[in-house]
C-alpha positions as CSV (number, residue, x, y, z in Angstrom):
1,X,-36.9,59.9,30.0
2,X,-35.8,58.4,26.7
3,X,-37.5,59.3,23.6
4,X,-39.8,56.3,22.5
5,X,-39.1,56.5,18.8
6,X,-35.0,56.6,19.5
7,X,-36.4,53.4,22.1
8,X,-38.3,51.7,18.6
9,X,-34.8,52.9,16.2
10,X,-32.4,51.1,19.0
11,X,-35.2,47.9,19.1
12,X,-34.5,47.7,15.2
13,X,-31.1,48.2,15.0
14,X,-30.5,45.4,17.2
15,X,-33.0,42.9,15.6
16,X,-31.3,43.5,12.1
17,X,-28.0,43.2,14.1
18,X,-29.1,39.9,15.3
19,X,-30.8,39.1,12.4
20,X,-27.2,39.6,10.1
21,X,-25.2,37.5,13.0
22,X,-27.7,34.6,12.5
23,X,-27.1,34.7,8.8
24,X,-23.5,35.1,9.1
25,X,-23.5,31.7,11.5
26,X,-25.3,29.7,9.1
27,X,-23.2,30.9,6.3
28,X,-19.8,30.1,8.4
29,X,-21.8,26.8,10.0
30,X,-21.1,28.1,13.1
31,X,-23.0,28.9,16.6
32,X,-22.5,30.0,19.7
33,X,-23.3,28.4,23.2
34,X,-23.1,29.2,26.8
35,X,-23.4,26.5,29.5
36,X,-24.5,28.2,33.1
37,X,-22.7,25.9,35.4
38,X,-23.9,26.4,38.5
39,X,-27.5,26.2,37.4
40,X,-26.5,23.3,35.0
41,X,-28.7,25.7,32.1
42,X,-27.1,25.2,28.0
43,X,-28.2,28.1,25.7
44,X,-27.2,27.9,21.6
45,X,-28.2,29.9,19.2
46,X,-30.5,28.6,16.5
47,X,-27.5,28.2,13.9
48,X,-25.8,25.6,16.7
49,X,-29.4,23.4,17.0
50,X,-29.1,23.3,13.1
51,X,-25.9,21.6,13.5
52,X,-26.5,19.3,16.0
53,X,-29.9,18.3,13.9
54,X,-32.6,19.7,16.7
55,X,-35.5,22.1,16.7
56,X,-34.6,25.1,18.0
57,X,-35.7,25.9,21.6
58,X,-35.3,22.0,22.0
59,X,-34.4,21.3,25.8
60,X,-30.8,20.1,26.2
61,X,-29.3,17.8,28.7
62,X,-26.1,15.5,28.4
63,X,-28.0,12.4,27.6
64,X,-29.6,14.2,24.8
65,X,-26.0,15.3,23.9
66,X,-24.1,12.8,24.4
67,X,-26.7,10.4,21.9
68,X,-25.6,12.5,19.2
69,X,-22.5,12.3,19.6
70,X,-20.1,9.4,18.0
71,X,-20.3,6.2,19.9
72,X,-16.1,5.9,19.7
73,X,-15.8,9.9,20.3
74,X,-18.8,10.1,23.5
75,X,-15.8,9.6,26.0
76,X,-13.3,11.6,24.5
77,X,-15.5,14.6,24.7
78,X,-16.5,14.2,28.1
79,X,-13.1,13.9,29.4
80,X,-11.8,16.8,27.6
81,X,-15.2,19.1,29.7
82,X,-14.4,18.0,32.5
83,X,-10.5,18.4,32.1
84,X,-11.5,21.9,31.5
85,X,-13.9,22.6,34.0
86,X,-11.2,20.8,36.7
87,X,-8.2,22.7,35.6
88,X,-9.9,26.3,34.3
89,X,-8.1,25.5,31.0
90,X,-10.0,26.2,28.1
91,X,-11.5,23.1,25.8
92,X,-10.8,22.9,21.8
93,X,-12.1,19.5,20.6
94,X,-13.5,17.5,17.4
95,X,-15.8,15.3,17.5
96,X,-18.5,13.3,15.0
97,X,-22.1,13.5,15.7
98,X,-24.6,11.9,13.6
99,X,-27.1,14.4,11.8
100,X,-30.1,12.6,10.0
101,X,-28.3,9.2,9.6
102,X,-25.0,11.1,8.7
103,X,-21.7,11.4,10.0
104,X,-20.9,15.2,10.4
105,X,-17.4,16.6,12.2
106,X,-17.9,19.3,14.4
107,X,-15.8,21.6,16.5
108,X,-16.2,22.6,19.8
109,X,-14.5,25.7,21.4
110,X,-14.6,27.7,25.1
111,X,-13.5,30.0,26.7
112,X,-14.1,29.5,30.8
113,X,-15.5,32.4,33.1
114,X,-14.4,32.3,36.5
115,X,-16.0,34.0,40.1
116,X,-14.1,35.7,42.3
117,X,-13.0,33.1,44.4
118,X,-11.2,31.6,40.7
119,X,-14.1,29.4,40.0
120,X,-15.3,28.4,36.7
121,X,-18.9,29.2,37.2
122,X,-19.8,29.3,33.0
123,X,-18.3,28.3,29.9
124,X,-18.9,30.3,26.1
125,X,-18.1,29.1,23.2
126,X,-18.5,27.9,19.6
127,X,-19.9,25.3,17.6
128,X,-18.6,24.7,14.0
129,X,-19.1,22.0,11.5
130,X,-15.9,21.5,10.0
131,X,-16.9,18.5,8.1
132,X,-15.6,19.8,4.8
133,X,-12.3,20.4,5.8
134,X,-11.7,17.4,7.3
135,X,-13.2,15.3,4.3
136,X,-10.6,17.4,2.8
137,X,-7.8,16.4,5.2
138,X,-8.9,12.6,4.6
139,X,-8.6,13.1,0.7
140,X,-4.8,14.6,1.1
141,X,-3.7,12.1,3.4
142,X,-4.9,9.1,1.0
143,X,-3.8,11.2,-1.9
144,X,0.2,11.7,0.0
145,X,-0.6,7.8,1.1
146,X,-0.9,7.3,-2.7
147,X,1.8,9.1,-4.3
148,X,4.0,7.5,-1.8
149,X,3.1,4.1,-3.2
150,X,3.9,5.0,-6.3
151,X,6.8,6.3,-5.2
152,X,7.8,3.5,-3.6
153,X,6.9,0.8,-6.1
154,X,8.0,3.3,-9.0
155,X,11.6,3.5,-7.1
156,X,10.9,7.8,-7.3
157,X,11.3,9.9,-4.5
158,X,11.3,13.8,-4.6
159,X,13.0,16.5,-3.5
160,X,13.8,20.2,-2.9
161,X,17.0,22.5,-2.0
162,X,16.3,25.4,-1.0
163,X,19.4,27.4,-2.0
164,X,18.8,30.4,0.0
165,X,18.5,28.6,3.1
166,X,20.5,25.7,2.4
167,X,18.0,23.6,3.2
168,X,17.3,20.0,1.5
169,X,14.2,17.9,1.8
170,X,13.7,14.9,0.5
171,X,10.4,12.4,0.6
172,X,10.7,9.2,2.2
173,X,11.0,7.2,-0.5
174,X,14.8,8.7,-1.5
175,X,16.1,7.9,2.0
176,X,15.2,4.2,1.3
177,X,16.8,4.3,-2.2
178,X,19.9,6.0,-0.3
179,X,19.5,3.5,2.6
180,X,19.5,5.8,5.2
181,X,16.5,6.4,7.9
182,X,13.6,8.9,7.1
183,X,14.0,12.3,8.7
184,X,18.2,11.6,8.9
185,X,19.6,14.8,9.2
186,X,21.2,15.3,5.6
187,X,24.6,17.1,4.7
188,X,27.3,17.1,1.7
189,X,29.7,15.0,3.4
190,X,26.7,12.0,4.4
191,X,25.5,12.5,0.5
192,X,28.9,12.2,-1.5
193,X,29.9,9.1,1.6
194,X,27.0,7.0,-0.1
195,X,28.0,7.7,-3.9
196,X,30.2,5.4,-5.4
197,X,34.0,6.7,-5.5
198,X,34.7,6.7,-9.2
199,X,31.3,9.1,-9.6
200,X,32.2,11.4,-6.7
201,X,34.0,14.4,-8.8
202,X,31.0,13.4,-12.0
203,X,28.1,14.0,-9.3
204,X,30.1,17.2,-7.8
205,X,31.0,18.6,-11.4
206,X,27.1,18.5,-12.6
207,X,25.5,19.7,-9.0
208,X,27.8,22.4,-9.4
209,X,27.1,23.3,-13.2
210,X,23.6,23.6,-12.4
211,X,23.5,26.2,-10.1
212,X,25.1,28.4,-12.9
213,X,22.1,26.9,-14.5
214,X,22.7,24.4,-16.7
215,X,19.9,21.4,-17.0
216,X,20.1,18.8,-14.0
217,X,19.9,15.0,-15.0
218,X,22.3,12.9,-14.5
219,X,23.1,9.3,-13.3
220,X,25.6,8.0,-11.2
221,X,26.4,5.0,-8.7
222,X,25.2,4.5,-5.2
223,X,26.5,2.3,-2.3
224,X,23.5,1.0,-0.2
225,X,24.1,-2.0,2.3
226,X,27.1,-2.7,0.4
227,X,25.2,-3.0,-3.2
228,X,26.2,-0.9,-5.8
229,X,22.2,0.6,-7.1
230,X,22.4,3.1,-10.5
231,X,20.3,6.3,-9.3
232,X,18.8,9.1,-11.6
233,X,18.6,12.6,-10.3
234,X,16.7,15.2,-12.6
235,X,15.8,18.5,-11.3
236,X,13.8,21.9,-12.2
237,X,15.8,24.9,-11.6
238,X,13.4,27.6,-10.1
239,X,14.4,31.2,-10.3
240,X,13.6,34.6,-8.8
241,X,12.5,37.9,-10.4
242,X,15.8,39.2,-10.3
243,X,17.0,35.5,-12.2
244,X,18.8,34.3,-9.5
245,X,18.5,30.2,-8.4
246,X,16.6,29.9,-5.5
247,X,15.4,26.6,-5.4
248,X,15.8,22.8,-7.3
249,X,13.2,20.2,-6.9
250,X,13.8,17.3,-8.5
251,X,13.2,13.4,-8.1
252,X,15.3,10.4,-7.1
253,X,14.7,7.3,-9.4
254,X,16.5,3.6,-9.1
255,X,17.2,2.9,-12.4
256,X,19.5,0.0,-12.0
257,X,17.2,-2.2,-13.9
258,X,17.3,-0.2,-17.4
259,X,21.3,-0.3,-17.0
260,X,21.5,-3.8,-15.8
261,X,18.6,-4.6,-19.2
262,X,21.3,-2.0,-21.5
263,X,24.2,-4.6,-20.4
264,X,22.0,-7.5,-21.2
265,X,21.7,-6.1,-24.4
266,X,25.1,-5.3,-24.8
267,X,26.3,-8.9,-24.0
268,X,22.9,-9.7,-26.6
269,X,24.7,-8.0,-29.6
270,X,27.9,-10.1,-29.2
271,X,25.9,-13.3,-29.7
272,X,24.8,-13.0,-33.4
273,X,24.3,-16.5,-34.3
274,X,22.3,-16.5,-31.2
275,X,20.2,-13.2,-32.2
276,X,19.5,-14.4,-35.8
277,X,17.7,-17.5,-34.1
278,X,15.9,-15.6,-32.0
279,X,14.9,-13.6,-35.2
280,X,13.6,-16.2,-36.9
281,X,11.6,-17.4,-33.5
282,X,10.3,-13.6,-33.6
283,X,8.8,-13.8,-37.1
284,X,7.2,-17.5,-36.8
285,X,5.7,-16.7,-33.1
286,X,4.7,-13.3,-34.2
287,X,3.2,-14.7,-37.4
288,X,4.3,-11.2,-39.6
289,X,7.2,-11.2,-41.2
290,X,9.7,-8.4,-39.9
291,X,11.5,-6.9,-42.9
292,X,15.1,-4.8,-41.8
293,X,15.7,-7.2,-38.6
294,X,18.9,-7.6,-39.4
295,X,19.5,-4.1,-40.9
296,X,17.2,-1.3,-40.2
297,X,15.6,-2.6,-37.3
298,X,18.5,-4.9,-35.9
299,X,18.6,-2.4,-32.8
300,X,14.7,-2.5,-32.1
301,X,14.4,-6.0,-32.9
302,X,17.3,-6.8,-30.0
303,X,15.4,-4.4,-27.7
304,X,12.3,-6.0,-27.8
305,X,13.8,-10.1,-27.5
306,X,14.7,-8.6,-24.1
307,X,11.5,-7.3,-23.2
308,X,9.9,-9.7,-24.1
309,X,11.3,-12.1,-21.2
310,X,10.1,-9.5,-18.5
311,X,6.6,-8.2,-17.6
312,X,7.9,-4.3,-17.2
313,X,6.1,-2.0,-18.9
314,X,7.2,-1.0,-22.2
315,X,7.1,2.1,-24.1
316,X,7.4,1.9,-28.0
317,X,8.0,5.6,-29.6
318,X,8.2,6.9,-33.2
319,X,6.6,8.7,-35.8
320,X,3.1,7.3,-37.4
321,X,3.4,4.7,-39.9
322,X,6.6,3.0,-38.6
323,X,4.9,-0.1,-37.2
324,X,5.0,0.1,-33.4
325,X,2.0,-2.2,-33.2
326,X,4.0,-4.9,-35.2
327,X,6.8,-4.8,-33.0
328,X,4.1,-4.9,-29.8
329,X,3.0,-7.6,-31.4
330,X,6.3,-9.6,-31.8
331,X,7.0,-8.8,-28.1
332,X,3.5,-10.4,-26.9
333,X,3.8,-13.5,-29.1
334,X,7.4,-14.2,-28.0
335,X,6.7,-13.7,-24.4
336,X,5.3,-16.3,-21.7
337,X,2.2,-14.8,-22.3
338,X,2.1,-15.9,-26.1
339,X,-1.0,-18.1,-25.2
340,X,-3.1,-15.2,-23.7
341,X,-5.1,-12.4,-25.0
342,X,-3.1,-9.9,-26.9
343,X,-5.8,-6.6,-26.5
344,X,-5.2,-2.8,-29.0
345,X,-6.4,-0.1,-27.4
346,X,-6.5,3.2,-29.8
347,X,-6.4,6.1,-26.6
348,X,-7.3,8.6,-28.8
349,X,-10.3,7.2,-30.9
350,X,-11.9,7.0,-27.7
351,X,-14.9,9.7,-26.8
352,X,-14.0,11.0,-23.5
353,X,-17.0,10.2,-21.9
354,X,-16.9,6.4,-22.5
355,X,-12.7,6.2,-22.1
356,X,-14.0,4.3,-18.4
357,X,-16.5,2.3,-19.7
358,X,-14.0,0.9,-22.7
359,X,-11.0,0.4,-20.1
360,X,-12.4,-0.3,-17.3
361,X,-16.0,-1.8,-18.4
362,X,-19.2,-1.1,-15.9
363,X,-21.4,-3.3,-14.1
364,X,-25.6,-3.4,-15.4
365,X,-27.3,-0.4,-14.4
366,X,-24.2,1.6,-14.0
367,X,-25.5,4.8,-16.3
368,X,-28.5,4.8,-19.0
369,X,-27.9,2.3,-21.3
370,X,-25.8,0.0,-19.1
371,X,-28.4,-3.2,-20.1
372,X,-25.6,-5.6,-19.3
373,X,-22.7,-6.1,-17.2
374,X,-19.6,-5.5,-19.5
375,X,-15.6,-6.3,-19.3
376,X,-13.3,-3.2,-20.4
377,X,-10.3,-3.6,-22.3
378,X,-8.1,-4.0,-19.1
379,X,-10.1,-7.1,-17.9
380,X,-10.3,-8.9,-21.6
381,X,-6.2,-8.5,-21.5
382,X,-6.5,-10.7,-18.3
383,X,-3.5,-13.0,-18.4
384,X,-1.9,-11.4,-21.7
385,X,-1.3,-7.9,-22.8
386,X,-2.6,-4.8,-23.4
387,X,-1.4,-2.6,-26.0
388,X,-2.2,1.1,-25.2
389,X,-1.1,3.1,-28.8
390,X,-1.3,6.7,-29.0
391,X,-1.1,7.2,-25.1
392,X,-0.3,11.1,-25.2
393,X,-3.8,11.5,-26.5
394,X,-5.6,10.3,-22.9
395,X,-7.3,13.1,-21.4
396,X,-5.6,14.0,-18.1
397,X,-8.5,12.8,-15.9
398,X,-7.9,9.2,-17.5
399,X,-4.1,9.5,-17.3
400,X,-5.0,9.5,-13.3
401,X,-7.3,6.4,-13.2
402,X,-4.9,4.7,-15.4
403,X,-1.9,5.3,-13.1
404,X,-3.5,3.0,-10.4
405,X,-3.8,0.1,-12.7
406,X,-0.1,0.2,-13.9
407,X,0.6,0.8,-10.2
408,X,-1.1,-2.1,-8.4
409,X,-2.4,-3.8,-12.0
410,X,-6.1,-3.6,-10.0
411,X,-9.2,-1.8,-11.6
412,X,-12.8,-1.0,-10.6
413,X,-15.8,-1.3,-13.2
414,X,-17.7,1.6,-13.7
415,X,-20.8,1.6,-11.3
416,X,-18.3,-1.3,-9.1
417,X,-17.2,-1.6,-5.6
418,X,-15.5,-4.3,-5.5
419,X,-11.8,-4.3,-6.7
420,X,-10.7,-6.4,-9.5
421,X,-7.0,-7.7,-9.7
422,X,-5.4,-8.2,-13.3
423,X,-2.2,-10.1,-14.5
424,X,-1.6,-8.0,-17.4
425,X,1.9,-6.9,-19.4
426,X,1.4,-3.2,-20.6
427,X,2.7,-1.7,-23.8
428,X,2.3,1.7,-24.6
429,X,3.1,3.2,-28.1
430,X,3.2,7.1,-28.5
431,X,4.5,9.3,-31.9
432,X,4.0,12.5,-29.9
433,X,7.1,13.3,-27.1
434,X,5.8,12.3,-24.0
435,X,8.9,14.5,-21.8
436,X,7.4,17.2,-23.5
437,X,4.0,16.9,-22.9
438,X,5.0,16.5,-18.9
439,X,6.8,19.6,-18.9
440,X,3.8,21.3,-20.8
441,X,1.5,19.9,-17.7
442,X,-0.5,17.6,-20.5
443,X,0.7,14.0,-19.5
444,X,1.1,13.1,-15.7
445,X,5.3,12.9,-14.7
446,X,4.3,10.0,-12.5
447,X,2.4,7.8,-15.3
448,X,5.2,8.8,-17.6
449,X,7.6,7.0,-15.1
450,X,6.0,4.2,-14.5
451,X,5.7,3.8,-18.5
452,X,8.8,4.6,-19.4
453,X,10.8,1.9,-17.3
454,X,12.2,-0.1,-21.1
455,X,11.8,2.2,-23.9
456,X,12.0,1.4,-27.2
457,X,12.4,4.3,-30.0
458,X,11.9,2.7,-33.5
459,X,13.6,4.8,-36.6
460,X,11.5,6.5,-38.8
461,X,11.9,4.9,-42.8
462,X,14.3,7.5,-44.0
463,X,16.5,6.4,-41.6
464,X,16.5,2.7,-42.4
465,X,16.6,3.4,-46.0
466,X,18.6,0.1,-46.9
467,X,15.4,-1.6,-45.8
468,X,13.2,0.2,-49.0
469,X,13.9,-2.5,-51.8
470,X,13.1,-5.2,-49.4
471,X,10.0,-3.8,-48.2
472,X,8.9,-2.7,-51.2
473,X,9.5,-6.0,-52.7
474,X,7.4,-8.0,-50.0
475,X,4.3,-5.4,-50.5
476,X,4.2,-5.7,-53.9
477,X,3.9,-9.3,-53.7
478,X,1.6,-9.1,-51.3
479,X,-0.5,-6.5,-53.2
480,X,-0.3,-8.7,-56.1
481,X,-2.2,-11.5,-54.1
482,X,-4.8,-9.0,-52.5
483,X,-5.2,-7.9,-55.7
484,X,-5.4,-11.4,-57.1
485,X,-3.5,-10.8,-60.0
486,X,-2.3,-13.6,-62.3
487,X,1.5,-12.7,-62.0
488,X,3.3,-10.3,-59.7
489,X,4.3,-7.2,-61.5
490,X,8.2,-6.8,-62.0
491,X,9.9,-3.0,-60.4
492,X,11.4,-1.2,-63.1
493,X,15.6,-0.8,-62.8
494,X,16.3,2.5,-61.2
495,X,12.8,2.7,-59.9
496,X,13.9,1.6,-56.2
497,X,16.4,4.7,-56.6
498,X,13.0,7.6,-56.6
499,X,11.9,5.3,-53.4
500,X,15.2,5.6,-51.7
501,X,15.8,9.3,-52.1
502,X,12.2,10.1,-50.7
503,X,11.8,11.6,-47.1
504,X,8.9,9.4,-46.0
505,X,6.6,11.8,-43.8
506,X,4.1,8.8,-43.4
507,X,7.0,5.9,-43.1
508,X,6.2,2.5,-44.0
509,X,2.3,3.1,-44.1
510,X,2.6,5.5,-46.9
511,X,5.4,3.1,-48.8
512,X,2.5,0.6,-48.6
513,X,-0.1,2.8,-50.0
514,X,1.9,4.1,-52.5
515,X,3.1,0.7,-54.0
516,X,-0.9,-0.4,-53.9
517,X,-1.9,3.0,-55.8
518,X,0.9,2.0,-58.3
519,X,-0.1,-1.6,-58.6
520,X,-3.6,-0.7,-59.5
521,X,-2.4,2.0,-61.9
522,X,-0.2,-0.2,-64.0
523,X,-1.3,-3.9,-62.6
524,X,1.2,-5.8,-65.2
525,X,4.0,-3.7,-64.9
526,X,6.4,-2.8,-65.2
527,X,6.6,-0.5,-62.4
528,X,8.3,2.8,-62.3
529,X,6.8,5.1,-60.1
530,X,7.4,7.7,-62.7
531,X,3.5,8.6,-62.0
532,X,4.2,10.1,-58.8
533,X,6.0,13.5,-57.6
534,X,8.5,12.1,-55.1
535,X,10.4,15.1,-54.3
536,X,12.7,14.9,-51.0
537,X,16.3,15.0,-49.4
538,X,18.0,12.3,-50.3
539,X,18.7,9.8,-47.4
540,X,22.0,9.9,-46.2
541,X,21.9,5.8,-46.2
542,X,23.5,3.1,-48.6
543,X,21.5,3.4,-51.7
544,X,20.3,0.3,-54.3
545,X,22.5,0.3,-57.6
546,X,20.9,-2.2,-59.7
547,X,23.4,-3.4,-61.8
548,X,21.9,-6.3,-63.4
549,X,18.2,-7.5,-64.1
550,X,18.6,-9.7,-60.4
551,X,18.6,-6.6,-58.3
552,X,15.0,-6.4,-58.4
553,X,15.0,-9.4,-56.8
554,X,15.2,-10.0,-52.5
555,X,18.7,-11.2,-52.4
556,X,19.8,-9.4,-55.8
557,X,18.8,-6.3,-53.7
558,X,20.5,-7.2,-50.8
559,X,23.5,-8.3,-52.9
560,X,23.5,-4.4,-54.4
561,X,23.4,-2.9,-51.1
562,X,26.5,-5.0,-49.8
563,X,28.3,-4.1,-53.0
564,X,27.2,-0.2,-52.8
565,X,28.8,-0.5,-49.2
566,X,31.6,-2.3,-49.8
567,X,32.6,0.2,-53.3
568,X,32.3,3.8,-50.9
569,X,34.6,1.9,-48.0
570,X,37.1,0.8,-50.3
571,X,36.6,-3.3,-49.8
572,X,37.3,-2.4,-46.8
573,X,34.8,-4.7,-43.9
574,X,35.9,-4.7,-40.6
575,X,36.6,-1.9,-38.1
576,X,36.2,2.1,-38.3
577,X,35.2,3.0,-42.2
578,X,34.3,-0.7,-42.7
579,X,30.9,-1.8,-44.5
580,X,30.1,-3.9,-41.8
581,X,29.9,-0.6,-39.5
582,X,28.0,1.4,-42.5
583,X,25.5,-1.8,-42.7
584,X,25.0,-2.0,-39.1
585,X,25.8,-5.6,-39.3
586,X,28.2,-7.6,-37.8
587,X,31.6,-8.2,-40.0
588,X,31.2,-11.8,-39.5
589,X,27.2,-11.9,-40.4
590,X,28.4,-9.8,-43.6
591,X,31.3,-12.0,-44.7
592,X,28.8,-15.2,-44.7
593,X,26.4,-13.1,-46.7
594,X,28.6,-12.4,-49.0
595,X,29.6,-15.8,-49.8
596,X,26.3,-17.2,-49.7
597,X,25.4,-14.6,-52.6
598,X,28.9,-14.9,-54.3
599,X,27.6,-17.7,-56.4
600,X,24.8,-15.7,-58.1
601,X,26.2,-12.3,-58.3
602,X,29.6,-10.3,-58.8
603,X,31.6,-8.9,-56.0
């Protein structure tokens, strides 16, 4: 006879084991069923009526079933029971049912239970909501879709070696920049066949200095369908604990473009008269005048009369101060989009929480305060430009919104559904180092890529040093106008020499402020500068020697700087050691020069 209280301590037990079981279902959104089939009898456990959206204890048939289920998945779960009930193989299917008005996934698993005669007489199994994971699944497979785009229209593919098993893997998008056939079956002999023969021994030479690890980028020629395509290859080296190479991941990139615009720009620098026209179109389109074009910032100037005849995306780098958002500017007004909006953006003088709202605007209603519908900065630069300065400074969440709109140039307003397509040219300006900031993990690689396709790095002041007494020149004459003084004040002889032999930390901006500071100091003149501490290396660039009372004037200036250059290379113009090379000009541009300011001073 068994003991009644051991009887109650068992009848406890088991409740609280129940009782945990329930909980863990619920937790795990998962039940249990049984379905008796000879008397046609479905049990579940309460967790599995939660799922399916019934009271429990509800009675269950297949209509009631099969109404929950997914119209377009109804069939494909009643095939796949009776399949299983047929055969005796056991059933492992996903299906939607609808919950409340909502689309839920749910998994449904059994194991069959046969008689002796090898009859399936009952099936158990489980019910699972699994509508997380494949919301989950859904996200990855529009995010691969995605980066795949971008790979695509980018010209990027990636790819990994593994080392140890000698195993290489590339993404789709390389085998169409190699030409060959996703999922090819890939090998040294099939690679170096496809490289161009005079890069062969190059490509060889840097695969193998990199895995006695030295850094991975180079470029070289590839033969696809007969056309000879420039590819880029960069990879990360990735070691093990004992610093051995293990692995190299890297990416593909087409660059053909950038060395088909360097060649463009080559056969640009041969045509000077040509260039020195196009200068003077630069500075009357762009309506600023651009002092050092043909010295200093001959180089940029060339760079950006070639962007501006594309719409690529074009990335202007260099310190603060040295006028990236003038030379956006000359690129904009000399394009074919001269006649459209030309929009600034300052990325970082944006709160983070309205960086959507600015860019991308937001429909009325969208958030508290949203009284109106309003354009962002994207949609105002509708059929003209946008000029994105200080782009390192985007918070990484924006960095990912912004890659779709350089992608497929199409943005969404904030509270929006539908998409909105843009024609715009983008130019982004940066004085921070973007490569950097990518291998840091603070700039997206892929945004960086699709930004980077024409860059432009414009010199910092002390490096364009012969452009000082010209610049300084035109501000103080345009200081003396802001100023509205009577006469503009003369520069002191030997004052353009404390100037010149200054390091610049704030480049041309802090030339400007200086000269106005001095101006309004001594407003008559003359000036001298001898009121500020301009300690600093001394540039290593042709200095002003002001040999007569002229030399304070634009071309008395110019005349000593061809005169300085001419003295340290011995008269000496064209060729290796000439002045035309020290002058960064062209021999023939500086003989003209020279004779058009022979008349007025000595040589």
């Amino acid at each position: 006879m068994v003991n009644k209280s051991s009887h109650q301590e068992l009848e406890q037990r088991l409740e609280k084991e129940r009782y945990y079981l329930e909980q863990a279902q619920e937790i795990g959104h998962m039940g249990t069923f049984e379905h008796d089939i000879l008397a046609d009898v479905i049990t579940w456990t309460p967790e599995v009526y939660r799922l399916w959206g019934l009271e429990t204890g509800t009675k269950l048939t297949l209509e009631l079933l099969t109404s929950i289920m997914h119209p377009d998945d109804k069939d494909i779960a009643l095939d796949a029971i009776s399949v299983a009930y047929t055969t005796g193989k056991e059933y492992d299917i996903e299906i939607r049912i609808i919950v409340d008005g909502e689309i839920r996934w749910n998994r449904n698993k059994a194991k069959l239970i046969f008689d002796d005669e090898g009859k399936v007489v009952r099936a158990i199994g489980i019910s699972q909501d699994i509508t997380n994971r494949k919301e989950m699944e859904q996200t990855l497979t529009k995010e691969r879709y995605y980066l795949e785009q971008s790979q695509k229209i980018g010209k990027i593919g990636t790819w990994e070696h593994d080392l140890k098993e000698d195993i290489v893997t590339w993404t789709p998008q390389v085998y169409r920049l190699w030409g060959l056939e996703p999922g090819t079956e890939l090998s040294n002999e099939l690679t170096l066949s496809l490289i161009h023969p005079d890069d062969r021994d190059f490509a060889t030479e840097k695969l193998n200095a990199a895995f006695n690890g030295e850094p991975y980028d180079m470029e070289f020629r590839i033969i696809v369908d007969g056309e000879v395509r420039w590819n880029r290859n960069i990879a990360k080296l990735i070691h093990n604990d004992n610093n051995e190479l293990v692995k190299m991941i890297g990416i593909t990139q087409d660059v053909t473009y950038m060395k088909e615009a360097d060649e463009k720009l080559k056969v640009a620098r041969q045509k000077d008269e040509d260039n020195r026209y196009l200068h003077r179109e630069l500075r009357r389109l762009a309506g600023d005048r651009i002092i050092g074009d043909s010295f200093g910032l001959k180089e940029v100037m060339e760079k950006a009369s070639i962007a501006a005849k594309v719409n690529s995306p074009v990335l202007l780098q260099g310190e603060t101060g040295v006028g990236k958002d003038i030379i956006a500017n000359v690129i904009h007004y000399s394009s074919d989009r001269k006649k459209g909006p030309f929009i600034k953006v300052n990325c970082g003088a944006i709160p983070d929480t309205l960086i959507d709202s600015e860019l991308f605007g937001h429909e009325k209603g969208a958030f508290s305060g949203a009284l109106k519908t309003k354009k962002g900065k994207f949609e105002r630069a509708d059929k003209g430009t946008i000029f994105l300065d200080e782009i390192g400074e985007l918070p990484l969440q924006a960095q990912t919104r912004l890659l779709r709109v350089v992608q497929d140039k199409v943005i969404e307003r904030v509270g929006g559904e539908e998409p909105i397509t843009l024609d715009i040219r983008i130019i982004a300006a940066t004085n921070r180092n973007l490569e950097e900031m990518v291998g840091s993990g603070e700039f997206r690689e892929d945004l960086w890529y699709r930004l980077n396709v024409f860059p432009i790095d414009i010199p910092p002041l002390r490096d364009r040093a012969i452009d000082i007494p010209a610049l300084t020149q035109f501000f103080v004459q345009k200081k003396a106008e802001e100023l509205k003084l009577g006469s503009v004040p003369q520069i002191e002889m030997g004052a353009l020499d404390k100037l010149s032999g200054y390091h610049w930390p704030g480049n041309v901006r802090e030339l400007q402020n200086i000269i106005e500071r001095e101006i309004i100091i001594n407003p008559t003149g003359p000036i001298n500068f001898s009121s500020l501490n301009l300690g600093g290396s001394a540039s290593s660039s042709v200095g002003v020697s002001s040999g007569n009372p002229s030399a304070d004037t634009l071309d008395g200036m110019i005349a000593g700087h061809i005169r300085q250059a001419l003295k340290q290379c011995g008269g000496k113009i064209h060729g290796p050691g000439g002045a035309a090379k020290l002058l960064g000009m062209n021999p023939n541009t500086l003989r003209s020069k020279i004779r058009k300011l022979s008349a007025n001073h000595d040589f």
